[in-house]
N, C-alpha and C positions, 0 to 999 in steps of 0.2 A: 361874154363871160363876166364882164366887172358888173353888169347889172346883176344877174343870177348870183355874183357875191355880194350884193349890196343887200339883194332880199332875201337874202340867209337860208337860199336854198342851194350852193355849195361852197367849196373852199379851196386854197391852192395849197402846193403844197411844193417849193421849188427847192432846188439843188446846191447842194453845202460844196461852196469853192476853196479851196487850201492847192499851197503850192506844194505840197508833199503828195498829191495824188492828181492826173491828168482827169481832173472834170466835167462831162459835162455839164455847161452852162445854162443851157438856153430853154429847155424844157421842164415848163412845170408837171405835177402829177395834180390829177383833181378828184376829190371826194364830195359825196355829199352829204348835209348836215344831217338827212335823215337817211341812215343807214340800211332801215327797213327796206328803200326803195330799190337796193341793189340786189339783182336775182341768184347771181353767181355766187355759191356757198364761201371760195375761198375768198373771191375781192369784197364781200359783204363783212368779212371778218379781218380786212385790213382795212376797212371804212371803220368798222366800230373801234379799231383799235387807234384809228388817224385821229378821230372826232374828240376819243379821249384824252389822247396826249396834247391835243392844240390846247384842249380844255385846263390839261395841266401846265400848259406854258403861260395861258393866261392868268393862272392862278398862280404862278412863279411870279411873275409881274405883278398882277396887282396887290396882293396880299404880304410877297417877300420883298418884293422891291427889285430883281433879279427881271435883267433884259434879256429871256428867255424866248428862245426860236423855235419853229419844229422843221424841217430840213429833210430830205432823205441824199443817199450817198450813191452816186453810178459814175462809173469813168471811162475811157474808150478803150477799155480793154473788156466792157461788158457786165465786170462785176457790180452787182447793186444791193444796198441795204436800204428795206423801206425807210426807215426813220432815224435821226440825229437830231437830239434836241439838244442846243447848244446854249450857253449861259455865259454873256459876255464874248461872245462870239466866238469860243471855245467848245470844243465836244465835251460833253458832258455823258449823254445818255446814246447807245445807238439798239435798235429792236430789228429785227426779223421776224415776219409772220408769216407762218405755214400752216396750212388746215392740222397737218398731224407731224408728228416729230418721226424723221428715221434717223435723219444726221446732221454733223452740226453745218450752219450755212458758213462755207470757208471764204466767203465775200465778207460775212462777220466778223471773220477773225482776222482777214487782210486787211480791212479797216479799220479794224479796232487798235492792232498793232501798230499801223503806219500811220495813225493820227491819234495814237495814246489814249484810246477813249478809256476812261475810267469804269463805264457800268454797261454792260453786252448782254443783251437780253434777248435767248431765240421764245419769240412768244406762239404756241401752239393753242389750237384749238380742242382738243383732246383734253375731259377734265382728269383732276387732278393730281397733273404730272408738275414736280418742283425738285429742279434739280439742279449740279454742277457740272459740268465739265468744261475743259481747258480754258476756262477764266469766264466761262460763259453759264449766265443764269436758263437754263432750259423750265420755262415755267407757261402753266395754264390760261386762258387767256381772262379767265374767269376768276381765279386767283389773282392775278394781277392789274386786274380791272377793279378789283374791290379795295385795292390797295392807293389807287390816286385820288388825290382829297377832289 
């Protein structure tokens, strides 16, 4: 694996630990830098959405100066949120990606609540849908793709 991330043909992506939620630890998720190469319509579209956010933590770092992380969230009770980018080792941002929107992901909202995340993003594949509810931005993946520097 650490060669295939050395030759930036893919990435990891491991598990945000806090003492307010029973984490697992020890498993990374892995994407690959070229997104195109994944067949499956839904994990193809949480690859392009991984590839971006890493892109944007790097861009927190080197541009803002912010020790920004990208992280996702699973604990042993089963609930998982793809992604947590953390800033200062603090949650900051957390995403859920779904091919199409019917409902909100309540793994979203148990996380978001119990580690205070400030910005909940369910990001859907379905264009352009941008919307609120219960604290959560419900937005397109295409709209909010065009939105990270």
């Amino acid at each position: 694996m650490e060669v295939l991330e050395r030759f930036y043909y893919l990435f990891r992506v491991y598990p945000y630990a806090h003492s307010r939620i029973r984490a697992l630890k020890k498993e990374s998720k892995v994407y690959l830098w070229d997104w195109s190469e994944v067949t499956d319509r839904a994990a193809k579209l949480e690859n392009l959405v991984a590839s971006h956010l890493l892109r944007l933590c790097h861009y927190l770092h080197d541009v803002e100066g912010h020790r920004a992380e990208l992280h996702y969230l699973r604990d042993t009770d089963g609930r998982e949120v793809d992604f947590l980018i953390t800033v200062k080792e603090r949650p900051w941002c957390a995403m859920e990606v779904k091919s199409q929107y019917s409902s909100l992901s309540r793994s979203l909202l148990y996380f978001g609540s119990r580690l205070e995340i400030p910005l909940l993003y369910q990001v859907v594949g379905e264009g352009g849908i941008d919307l609120v509810r219960e604290g959560v931005r419900v937005v397109s993946a295409d709209r909010l793709l065009r939105s990270i520097p």
